[in-house]
C-alpha positions as CSV (number, residue, x, y, z in Angstrom):
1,X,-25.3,-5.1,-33.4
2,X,-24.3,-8.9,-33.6
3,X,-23.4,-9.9,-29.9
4,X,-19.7,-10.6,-31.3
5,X,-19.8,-6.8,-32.7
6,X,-20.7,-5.8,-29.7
7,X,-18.0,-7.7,-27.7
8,X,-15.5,-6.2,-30.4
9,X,-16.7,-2.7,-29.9
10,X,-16.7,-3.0,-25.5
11,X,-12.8,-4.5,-26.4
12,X,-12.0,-1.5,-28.2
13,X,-13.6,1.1,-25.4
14,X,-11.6,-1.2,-22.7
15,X,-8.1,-0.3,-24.7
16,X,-8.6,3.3,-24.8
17,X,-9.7,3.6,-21.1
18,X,-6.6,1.2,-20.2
19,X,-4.6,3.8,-21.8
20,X,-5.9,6.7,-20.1
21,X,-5.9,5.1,-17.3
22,X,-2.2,4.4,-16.7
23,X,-0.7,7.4,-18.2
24,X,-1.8,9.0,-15.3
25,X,0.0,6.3,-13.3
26,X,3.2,7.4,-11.3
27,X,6.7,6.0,-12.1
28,X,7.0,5.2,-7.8
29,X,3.5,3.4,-8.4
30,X,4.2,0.9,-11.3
31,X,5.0,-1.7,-9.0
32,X,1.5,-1.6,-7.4
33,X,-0.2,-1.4,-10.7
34,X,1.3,-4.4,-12.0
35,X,0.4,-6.4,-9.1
36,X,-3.3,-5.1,-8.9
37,X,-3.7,-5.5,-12.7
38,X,-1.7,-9.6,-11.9
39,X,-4.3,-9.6,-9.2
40,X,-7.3,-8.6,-11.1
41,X,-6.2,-11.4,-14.1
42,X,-7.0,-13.8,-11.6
43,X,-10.5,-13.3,-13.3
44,X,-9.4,-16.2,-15.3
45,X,-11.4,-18.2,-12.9
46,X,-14.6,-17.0,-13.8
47,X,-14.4,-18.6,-17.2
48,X,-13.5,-21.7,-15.5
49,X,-15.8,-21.6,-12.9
50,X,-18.6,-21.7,-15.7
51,X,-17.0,-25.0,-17.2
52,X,-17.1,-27.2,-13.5
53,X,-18.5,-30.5,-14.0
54,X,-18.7,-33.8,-12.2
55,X,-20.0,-33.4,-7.9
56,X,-17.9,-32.7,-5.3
57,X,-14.8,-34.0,-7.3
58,X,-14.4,-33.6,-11.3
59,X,-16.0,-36.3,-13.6
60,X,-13.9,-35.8,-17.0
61,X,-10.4,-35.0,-17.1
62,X,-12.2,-31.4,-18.6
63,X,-13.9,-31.2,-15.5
64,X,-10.7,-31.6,-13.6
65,X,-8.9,-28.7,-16.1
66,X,-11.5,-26.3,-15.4
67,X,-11.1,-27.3,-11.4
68,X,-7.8,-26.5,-11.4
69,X,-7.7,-23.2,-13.8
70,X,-9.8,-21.9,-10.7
71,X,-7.8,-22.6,-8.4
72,X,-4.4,-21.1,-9.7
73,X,-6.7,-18.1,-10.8
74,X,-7.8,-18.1,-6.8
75,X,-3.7,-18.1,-6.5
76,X,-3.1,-15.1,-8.1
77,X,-6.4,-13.2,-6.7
78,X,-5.5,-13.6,-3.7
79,X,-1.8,-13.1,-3.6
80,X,-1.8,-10.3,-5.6
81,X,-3.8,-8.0,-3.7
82,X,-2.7,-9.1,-0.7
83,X,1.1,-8.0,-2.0
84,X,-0.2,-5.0,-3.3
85,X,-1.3,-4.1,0.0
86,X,1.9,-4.8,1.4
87,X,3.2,-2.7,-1.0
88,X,1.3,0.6,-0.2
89,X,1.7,0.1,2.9
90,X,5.2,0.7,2.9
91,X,4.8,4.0,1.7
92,X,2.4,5.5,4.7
93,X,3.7,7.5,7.2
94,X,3.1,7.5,10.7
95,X,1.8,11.2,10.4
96,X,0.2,10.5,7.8
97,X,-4.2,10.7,7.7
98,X,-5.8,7.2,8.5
99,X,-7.4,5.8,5.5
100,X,-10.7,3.9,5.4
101,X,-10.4,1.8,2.2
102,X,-11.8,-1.1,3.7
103,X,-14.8,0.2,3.9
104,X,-15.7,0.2,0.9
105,X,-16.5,-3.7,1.0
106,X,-19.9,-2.8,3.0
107,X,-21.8,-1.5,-0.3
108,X,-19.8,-5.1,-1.6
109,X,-21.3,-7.8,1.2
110,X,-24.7,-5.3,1.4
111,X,-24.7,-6.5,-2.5
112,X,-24.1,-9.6,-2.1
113,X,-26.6,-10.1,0.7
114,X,-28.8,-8.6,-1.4
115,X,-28.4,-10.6,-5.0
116,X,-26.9,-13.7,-4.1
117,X,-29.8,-15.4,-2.0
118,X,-32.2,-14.1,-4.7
119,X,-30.0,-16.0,-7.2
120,X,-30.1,-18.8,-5.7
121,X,-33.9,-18.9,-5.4
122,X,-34.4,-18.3,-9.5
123,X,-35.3,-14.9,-8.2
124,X,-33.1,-12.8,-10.1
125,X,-33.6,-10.9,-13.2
126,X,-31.5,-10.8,-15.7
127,X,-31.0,-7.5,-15.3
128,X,-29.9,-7.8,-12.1
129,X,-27.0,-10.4,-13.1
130,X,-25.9,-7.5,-15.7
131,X,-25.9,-4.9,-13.4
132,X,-23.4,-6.9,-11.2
133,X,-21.7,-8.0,-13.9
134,X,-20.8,-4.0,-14.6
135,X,-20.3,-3.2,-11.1
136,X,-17.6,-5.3,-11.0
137,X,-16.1,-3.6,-14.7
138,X,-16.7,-0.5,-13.0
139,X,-14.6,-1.3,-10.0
140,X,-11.8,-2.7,-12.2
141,X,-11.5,0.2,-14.4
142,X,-11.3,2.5,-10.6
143,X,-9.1,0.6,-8.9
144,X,-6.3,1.3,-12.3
145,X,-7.3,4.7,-12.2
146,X,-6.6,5.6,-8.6
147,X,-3.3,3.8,-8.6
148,X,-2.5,6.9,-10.1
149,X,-1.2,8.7,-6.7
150,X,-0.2,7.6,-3.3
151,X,-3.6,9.6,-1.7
152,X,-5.9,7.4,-3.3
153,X,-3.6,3.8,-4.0
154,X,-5.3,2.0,-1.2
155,X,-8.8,2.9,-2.4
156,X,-7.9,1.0,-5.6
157,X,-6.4,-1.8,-4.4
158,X,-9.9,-2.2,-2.5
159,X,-11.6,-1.3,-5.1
160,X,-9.9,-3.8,-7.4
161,X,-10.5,-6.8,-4.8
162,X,-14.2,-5.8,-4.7
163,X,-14.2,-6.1,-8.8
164,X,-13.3,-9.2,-8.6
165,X,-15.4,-10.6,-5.7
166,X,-18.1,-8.8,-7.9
167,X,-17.5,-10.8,-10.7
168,X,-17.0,-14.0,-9.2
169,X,-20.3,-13.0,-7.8
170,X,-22.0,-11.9,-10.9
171,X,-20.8,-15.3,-12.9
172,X,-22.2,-18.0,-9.8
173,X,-25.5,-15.9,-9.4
174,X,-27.5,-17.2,-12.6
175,X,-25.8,-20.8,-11.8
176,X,-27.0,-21.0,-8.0
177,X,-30.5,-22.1,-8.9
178,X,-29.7,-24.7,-11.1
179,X,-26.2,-26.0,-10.4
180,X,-25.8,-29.4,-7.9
181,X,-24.9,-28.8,-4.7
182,X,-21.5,-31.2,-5.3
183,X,-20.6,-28.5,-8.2
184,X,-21.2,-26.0,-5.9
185,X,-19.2,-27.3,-3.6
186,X,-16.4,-27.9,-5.9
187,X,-16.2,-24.5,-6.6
188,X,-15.9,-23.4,-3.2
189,X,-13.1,-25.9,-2.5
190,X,-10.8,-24.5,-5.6
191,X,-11.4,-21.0,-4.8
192,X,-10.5,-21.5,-0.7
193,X,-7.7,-24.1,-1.7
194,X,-5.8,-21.7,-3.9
195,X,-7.1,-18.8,-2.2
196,X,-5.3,-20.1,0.6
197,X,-1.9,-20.6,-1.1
198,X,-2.1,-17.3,-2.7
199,X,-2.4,-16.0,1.0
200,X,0.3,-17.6,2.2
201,X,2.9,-17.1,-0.7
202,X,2.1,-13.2,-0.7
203,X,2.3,-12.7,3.2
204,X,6.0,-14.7,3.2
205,X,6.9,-13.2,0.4
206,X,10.3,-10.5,0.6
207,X,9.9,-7.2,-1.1
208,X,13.6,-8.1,-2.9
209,X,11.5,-11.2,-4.3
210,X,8.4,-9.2,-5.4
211,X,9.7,-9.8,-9.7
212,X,10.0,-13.4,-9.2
213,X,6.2,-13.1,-7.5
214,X,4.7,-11.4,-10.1
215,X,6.4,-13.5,-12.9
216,X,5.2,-16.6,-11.0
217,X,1.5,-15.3,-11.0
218,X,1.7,-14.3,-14.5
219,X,2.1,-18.2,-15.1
220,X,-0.5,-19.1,-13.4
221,X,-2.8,-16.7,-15.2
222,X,-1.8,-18.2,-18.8
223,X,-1.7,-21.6,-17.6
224,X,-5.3,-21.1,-16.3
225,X,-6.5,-19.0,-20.1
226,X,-5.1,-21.8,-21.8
227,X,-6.6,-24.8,-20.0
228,X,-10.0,-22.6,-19.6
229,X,-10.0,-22.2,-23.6
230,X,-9.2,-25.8,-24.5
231,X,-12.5,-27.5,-22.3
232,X,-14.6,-24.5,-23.4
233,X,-14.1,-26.1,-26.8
234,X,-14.2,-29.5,-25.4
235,X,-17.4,-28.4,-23.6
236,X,-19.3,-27.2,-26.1
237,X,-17.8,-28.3,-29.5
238,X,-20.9,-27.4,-31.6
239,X,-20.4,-23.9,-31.4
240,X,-18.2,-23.8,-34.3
241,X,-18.6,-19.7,-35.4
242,X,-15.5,-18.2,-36.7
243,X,-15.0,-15.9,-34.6
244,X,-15.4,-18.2,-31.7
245,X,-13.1,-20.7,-33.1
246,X,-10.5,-17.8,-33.7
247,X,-10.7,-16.8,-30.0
248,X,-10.6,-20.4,-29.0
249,X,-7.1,-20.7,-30.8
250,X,-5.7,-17.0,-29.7
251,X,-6.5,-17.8,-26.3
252,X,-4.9,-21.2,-26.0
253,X,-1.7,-19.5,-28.0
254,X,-1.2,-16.8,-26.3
255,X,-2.0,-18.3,-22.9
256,X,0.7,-20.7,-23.3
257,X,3.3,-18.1,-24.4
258,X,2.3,-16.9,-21.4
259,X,2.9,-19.4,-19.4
260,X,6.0,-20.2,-20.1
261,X,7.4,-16.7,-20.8
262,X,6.2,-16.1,-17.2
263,X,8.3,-19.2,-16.1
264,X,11.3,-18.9,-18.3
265,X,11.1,-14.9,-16.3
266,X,11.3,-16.3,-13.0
267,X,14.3,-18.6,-13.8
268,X,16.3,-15.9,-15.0
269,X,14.9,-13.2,-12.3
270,X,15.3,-16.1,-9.8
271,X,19.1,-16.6,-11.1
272,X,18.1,-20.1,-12.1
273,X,18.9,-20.1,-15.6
274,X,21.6,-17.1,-17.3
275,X,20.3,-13.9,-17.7
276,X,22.3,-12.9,-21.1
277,X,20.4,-13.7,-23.9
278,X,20.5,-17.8,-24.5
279,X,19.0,-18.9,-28.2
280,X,19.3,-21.2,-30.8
281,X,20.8,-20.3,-34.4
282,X,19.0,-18.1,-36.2
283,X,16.5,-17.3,-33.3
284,X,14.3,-14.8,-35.4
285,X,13.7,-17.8,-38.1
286,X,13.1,-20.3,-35.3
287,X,10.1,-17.8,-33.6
288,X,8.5,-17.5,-36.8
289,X,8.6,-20.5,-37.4
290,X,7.0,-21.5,-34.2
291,X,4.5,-18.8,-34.8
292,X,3.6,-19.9,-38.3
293,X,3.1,-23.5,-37.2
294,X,0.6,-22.4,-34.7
295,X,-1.4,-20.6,-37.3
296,X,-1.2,-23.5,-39.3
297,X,-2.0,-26.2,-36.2
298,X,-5.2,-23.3,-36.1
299,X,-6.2,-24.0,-39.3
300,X,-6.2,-27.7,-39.1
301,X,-8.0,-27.0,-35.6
302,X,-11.0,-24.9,-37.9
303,X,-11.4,-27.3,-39.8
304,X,-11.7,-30.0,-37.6
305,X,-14.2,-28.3,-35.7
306,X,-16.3,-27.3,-38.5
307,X,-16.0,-31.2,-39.4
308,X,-17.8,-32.4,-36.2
309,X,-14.5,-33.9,-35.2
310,X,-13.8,-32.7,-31.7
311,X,-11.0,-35.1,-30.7
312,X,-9.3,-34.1,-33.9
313,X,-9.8,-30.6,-33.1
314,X,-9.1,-31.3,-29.1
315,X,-5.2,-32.4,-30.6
316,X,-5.1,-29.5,-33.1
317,X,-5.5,-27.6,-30.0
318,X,-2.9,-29.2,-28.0
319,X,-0.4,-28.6,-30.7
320,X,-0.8,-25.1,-30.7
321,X,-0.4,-24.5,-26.9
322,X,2.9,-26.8,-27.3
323,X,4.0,-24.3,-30.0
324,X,3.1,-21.2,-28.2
325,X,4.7,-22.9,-25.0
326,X,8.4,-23.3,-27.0
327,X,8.0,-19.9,-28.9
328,X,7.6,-18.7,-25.3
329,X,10.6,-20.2,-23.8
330,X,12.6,-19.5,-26.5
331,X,11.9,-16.1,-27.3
332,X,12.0,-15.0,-23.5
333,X,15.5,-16.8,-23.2
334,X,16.9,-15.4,-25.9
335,X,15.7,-11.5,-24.6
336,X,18.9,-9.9,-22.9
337,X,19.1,-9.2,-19.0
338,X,18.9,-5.6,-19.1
339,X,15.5,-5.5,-20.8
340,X,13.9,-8.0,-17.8
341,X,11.6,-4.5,-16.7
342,X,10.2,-4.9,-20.4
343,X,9.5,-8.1,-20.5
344,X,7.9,-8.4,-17.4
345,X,5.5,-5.5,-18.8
346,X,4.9,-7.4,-21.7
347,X,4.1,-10.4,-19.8
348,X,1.4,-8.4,-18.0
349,X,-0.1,-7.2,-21.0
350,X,-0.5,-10.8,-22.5
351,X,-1.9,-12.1,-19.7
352,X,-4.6,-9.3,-20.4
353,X,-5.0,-10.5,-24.1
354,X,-5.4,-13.6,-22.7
355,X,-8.3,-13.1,-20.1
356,X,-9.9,-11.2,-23.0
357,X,-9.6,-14.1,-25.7
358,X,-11.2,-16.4,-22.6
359,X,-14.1,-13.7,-22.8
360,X,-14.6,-14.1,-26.7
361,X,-14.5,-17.6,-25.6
362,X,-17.8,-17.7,-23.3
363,X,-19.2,-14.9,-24.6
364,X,-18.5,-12.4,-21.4
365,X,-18.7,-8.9,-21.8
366,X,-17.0,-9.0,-18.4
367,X,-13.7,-11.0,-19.4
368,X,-13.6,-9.2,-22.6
369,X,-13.4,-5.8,-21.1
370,X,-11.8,-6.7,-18.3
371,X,-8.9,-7.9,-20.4
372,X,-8.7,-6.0,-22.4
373,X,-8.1,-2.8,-19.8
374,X,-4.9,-5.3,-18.3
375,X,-3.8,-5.8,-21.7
376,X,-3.7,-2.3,-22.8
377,X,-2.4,-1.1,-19.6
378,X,0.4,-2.8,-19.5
379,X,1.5,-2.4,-23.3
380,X,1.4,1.3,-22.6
381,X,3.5,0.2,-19.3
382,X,5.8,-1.2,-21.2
383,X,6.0,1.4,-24.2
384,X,6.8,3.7,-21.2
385,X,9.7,1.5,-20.3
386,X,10.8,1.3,-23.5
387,X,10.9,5.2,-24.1
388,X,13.2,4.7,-20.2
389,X,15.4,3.2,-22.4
390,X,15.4,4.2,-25.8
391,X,14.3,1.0,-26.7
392,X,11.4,-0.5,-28.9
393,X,8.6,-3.4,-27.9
394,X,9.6,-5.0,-31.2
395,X,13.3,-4.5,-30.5
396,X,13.0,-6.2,-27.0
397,X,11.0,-9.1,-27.9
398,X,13.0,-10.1,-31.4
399,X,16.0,-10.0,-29.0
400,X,17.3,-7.1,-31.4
401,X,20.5,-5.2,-30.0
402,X,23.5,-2.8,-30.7
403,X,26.7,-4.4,-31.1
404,X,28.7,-4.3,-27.8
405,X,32.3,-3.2,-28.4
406,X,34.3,-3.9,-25.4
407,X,36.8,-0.8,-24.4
408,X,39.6,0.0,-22.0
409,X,39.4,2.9,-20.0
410,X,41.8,4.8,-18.2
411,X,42.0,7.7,-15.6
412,X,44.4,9.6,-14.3
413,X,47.2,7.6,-12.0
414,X,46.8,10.3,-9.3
415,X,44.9,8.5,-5.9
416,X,43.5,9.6,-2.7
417,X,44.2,8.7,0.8
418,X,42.7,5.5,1.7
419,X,42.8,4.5,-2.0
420,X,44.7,2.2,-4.2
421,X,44.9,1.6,-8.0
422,X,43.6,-1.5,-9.5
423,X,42.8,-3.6,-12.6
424,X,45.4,-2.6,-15.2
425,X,44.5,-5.1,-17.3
426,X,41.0,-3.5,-17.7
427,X,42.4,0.4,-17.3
428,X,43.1,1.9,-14.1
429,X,40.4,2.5,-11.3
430,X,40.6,4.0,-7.7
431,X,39.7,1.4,-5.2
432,X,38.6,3.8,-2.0
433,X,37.1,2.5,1.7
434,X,34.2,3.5,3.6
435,X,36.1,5.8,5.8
436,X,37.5,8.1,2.6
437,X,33.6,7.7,1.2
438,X,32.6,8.9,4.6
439,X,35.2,11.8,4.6
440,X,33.6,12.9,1.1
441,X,30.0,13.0,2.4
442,X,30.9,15.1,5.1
443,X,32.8,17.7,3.2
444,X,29.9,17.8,0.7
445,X,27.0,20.1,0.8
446,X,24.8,18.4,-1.6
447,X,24.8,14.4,-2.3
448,X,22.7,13.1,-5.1
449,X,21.8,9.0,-4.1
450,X,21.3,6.6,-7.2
451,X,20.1,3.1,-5.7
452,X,20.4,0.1,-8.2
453,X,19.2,-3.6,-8.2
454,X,22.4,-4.4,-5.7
455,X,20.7,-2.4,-3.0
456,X,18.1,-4.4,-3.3
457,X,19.9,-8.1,-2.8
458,X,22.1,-6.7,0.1
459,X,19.3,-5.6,2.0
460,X,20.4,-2.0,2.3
461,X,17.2,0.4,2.3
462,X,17.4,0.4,5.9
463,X,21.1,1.3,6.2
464,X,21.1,3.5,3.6
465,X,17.5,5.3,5.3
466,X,19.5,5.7,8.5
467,X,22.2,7.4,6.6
468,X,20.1,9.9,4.5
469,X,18.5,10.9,7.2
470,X,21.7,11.6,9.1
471,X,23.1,13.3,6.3
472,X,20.5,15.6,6.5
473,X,20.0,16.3,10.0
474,X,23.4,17.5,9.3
475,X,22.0,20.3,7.1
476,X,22.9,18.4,4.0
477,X,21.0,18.3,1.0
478,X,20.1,15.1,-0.4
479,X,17.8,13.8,-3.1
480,X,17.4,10.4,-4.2
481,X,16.9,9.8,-8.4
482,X,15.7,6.6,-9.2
483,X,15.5,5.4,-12.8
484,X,12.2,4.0,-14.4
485,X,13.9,0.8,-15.0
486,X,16.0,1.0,-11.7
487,X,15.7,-3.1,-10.5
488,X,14.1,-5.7,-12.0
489,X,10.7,-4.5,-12.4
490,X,9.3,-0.9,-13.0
491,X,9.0,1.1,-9.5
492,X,10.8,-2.0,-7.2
493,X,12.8,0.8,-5.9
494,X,10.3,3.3,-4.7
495,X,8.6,0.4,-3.0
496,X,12.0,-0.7,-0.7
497,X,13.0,3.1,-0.1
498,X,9.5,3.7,0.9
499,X,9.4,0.2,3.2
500,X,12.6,2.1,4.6
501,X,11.0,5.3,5.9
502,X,12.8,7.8,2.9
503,X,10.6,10.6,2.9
504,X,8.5,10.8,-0.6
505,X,10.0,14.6,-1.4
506,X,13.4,13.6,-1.7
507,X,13.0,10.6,-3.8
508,X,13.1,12.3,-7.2
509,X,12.2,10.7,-11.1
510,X,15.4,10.5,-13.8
511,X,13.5,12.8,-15.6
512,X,13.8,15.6,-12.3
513,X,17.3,15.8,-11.7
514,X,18.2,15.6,-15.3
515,X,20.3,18.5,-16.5
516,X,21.5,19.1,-12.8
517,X,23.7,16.5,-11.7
518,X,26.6,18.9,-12.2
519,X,25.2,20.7,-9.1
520,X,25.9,17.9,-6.4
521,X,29.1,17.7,-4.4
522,X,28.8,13.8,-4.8
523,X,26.7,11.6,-6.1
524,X,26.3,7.9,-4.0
525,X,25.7,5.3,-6.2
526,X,24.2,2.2,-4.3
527,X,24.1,-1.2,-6.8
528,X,23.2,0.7,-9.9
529,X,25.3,0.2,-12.8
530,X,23.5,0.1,-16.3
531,X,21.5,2.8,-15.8
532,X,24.3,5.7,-14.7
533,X,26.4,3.6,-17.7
534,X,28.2,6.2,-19.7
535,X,28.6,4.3,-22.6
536,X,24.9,4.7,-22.8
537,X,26.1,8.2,-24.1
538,X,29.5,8.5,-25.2
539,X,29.5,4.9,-27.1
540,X,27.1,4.5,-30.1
541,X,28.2,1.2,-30.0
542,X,27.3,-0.2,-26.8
543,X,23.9,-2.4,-26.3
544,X,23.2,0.6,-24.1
545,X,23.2,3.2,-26.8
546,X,20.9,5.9,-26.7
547,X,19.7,4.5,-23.5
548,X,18.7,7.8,-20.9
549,X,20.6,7.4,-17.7
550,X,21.6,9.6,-14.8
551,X,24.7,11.5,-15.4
552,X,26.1,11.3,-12.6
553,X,29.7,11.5,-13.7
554,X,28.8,15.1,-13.9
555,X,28.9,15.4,-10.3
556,X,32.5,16.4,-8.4
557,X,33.2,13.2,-6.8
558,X,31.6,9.4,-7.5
559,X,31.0,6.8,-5.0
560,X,30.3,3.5,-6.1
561,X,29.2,1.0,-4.1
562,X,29.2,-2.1,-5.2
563,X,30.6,-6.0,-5.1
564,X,32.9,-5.9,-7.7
565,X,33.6,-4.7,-11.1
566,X,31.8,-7.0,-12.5
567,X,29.1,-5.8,-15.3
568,X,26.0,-5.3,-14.3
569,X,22.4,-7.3,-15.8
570,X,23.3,-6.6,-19.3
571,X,26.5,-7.6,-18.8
572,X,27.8,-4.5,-20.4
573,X,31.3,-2.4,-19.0
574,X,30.8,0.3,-17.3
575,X,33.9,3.2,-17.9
576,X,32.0,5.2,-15.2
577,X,34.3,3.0,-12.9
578,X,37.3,4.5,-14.4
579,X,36.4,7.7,-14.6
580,X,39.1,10.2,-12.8
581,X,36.4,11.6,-10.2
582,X,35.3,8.2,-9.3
583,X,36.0,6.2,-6.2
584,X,35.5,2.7,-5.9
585,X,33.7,1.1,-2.4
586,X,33.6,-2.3,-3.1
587,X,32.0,-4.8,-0.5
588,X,28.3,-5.3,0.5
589,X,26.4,-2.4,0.4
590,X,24.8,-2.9,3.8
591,X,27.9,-3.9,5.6
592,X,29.7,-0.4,3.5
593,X,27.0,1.9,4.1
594,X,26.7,0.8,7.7
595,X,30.0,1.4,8.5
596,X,30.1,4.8,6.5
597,X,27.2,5.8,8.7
598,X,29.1,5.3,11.7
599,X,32.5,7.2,11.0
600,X,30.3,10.4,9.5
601,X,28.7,10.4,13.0
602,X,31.9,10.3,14.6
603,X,32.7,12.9,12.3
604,X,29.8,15.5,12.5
605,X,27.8,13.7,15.4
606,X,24.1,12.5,14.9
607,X,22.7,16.4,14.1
């Protein structure tokens, strides 16, 4: 085999075991898999860390590119596992078994200790270098593998961290011998420096924040492919193979698409920029054109390579990541609110592709496989939340939609006590208070909780722990369904109810209580509102249609909690808040479910 065959044929193995590896990958656990696999992009440095130039500060402005592609790939090493840690932790209990993950890193720093000092000496085989060099694949592959339950999460996250300190290992070791002391040094100083940051960002970091965090890293990741691909070219502009040129040009494209699309996503997550859909005419014409000029800027760049004339080739270069940079703007602007889980997904995956095309790039079996596990993990991630909501990739990213038909609903005029009618412009809806929500949980036996997005911004989790579990020292039953695309990211839920202290058996998958929300006395929904939409169902017109949500107009009696009627991220009405069993509670949910906490334990006392 040609040593780009065989760099084609270890991409391919990486995608099938990316696959395999996350579809055994919990729905509660897709928030820590997409900040190990952020985490484990950070890899991005090692590509630059092989283009350093100049002593203890960069010579050419190359030099300086490659510097600082290091350091926002130390960024996202660092802050990514750390949060990921963060995040497991939330779900361990005080009962439960201590875990000794952190052990693992003694086989690491015996390794080290063992390879690095013979490295620097010229002392190392090139064997050895390889052997690291899969280690830290190895470890990669593991850590995605045993995010796959709560038992063995920790162990990956470690085992992810060592991967990378493997590889950083594996790609300084033939260097140490050879490389000046100020390079060296250089290194060490962009790798601490952003290192550093990454540290800091991730430990101040709120759990409610944790989309706008990973979006941000993702950034970083394509900012860091892109840069790392242009001065690999700039570096070494004789190697002027077609298959290396092609890499060269998909990792600078798709690294700045990227970038952007990462940044344009934490706008919009961040509330910085409208999270409806925001294009300009004819959008799909627009984003092909973007992408056809890119191919075309490609060509030019071929043949200005193949020409020997690397400044002209350097600028055909720049043009495409401009290009990919507005097709990833635009195309991520003009992608509705509701499908932000997606495109987050998506993002994760290119920045996958991307740390592959850097491998092509240098030649590394590492970066290539590597990348390509990220980028086939999270396409199946994000087929997965696609499937959540009847939706497809393509659909999503062309910005493709059902048209929304607005309704009015009605409902019976007949109130409750505590209640009042309201909105007869929209239809009429029964505004209720916390004390006639409290009165319903303690009549019911049963009480099915749906948390939303809105449970998230107010800060609830705790309040609404301290009432589940006084619910049920009350002898009621409750179960908690949370929908795959509940939040703004896949799993965000799980994370804050399990920061909160809910109890893993109760806290249930869509796909569990399907079919039996007719059983529960009342269903509590917390700051959900697309995803228990009933338009999804009854409306083959809405941009929700066909979407699977929780029924839980099924149930007796509805509590809503929420702000106002407002729609919610995809800006779509909601006739659940019409419905003739639903009540109203409109306020903050902390401040509502706090109060409703105390009157039922006035009520029924605290069990």
């Amino acid at each position: 085999l040609t040593p780009t065959t065989h760099q084609v044929s270890m991409f391919s193995l990486a995608c099938i075991v990316g696959y395999f590896a996350v579809s055994g990958v919990s729905a509660a656990l897709h928030s820590p898999l997409m900040s190990v696999t952020n985490a484990i992009s950070g890899m991005t440095a090692i590509g630059a860390l092989e283009l350093m130039r100049g002593g203890l500060l960069p010579d050419t402005w190359a030099g300086a590119a490659a510097a600082a592609a290091v350091a926002m790939s130390a960024v996202n090493i660092a802050g990514g596992f750390v949060m990921t840690g963060r995040m497991l932790d939330m779900f361990r209990r005080p009962d439960d078994p201590k875990t000794y993950s952190k052990l693992l890193f003694l086989p690491v720093l015996g390794t080290l200790a063992y390879y690095l000092p013979r490295a620097a000496a010229g002392a190392a085989a090139a064997a050895t270098h390889q052997t690291v060099a899969l280690a830290s694949a190895l470890c990669c592959v593991g850590a995605i593998s045993m995010l796959s339950s709560q038992r063995s999460a920790r162990t990956g996250n470690a085992l992810g961290a060592a991967g990378v300190v493997l590889g950083l290992a594996a790609t300084a070791g033939p260097r140490l011998a050879t490389a000046p002391a100020g390079v060296l040094a250089q290194a060490a100083g962009a790798l601490g420096a952003g290192g550093i940051l990454g540290l800091a960002i991730a430990a101040r970091c709120a759990i409610t924040d944790l989309p706008q965090l990973v979006a941000a890293f993702h950034s970083l990741v394509g900012l860091a492919a892109t840069l790392t691909s242009v001065v690999a070219y700039a570096t070494h502009p004789s190697c002027t193979g077609a298959a290396h040129l092609g890499a060269t040009w998909f990792g600078v494209f798709i690294g700045a698409v990227t970038f952007t699309g990462s940044v344009v996503a934490f706008a919009k997550l961040k509330g910085l920029v409208p999270s409806k859909e925001v294009s300009l005419p004819f959008k799909g014409v627009v984003n092909g054109a973007a992408v056809a000029g890119s191919v075309a800027t490609g060509a030019a760049f071929f043949r200005a390579a193949a020409a020997g004339a690397s400044g002209d080739a350097v600028t055909a270069l720049a043009g495409v990541a401009v290009l990919g940079a507005f097709l990833g703007t635009h195309a991520t602007l003009a992608i509705g609110g509701a499908d932000t889980p997606v495109v987050i997904t998506v993002l994760n995956s290119s920045s996958g592709w991307a740390l592959a095309a850097e491998g092509f790039v240098l030649g590394s079996q590492l970066l290539t496989v590597v990348g390509a596990l990220i980028g086939a993990s999270g396409w199946i991630l994000s087929q997965i939340m696609c499937v959540a909501m009847n939706r497809s990739i393509v659909g999503v990213l062309l910005g493709i939609k059902g048209t929304l038909r607005k309704k009015t609903y009605t409902r019976p005029a007949a109130g409750v006590d505590g209640a009042e009618l309201c909105d007869p412009v929209r239809g009429e809806c029964v505004v209720s208070d916390a004390a006639s929500a409290a009165r319903d949980l303690a009549d019911a036996k049963s009480v099915l909780v749906v948390p939303g997005y809105g449970l998230a911004v107010s800060k609830a989790q705790y309040a609404m722990s301290d009432l589940i579990t006084l619910l049920r020292a009350n002898g009621k039953e409750v179960a908690v369904a949370v929908h795959p695309v509940a939040g703004r990211m896949p799993g965000q839920l799980n994370v804050l109810l399990a920061e909160a202290g809910v109890p893993y058996d109760i806290v249930k998958e869509m796909e569990e209580v399907e079919g039996k929300e007719d059983r529960f006395d009342v269903s509590l929904v917390v700051g959900a509102n697309d995803t228990v939409n009933p338009a999804a169902v009854e409306d083959p017109e809405s941009e929700l249609a066909g979407m699977p949500v929780i029924q839980v107009w099924r149930s007796r009696k509805v509590l809503v909690l929420k702000r106002s009627l407002a729609g919610g991220y995809a800006d779509v009405d909601n006739p659940l808040f019409f419905n003739g069993n639903t009540n109203m509670v409109l306020g903050d949910a902390k401040a509502t479910i706090e109060e409703m906490r105390e009157m039922l334990e006035e009520m029924l006392g605290s069990g």
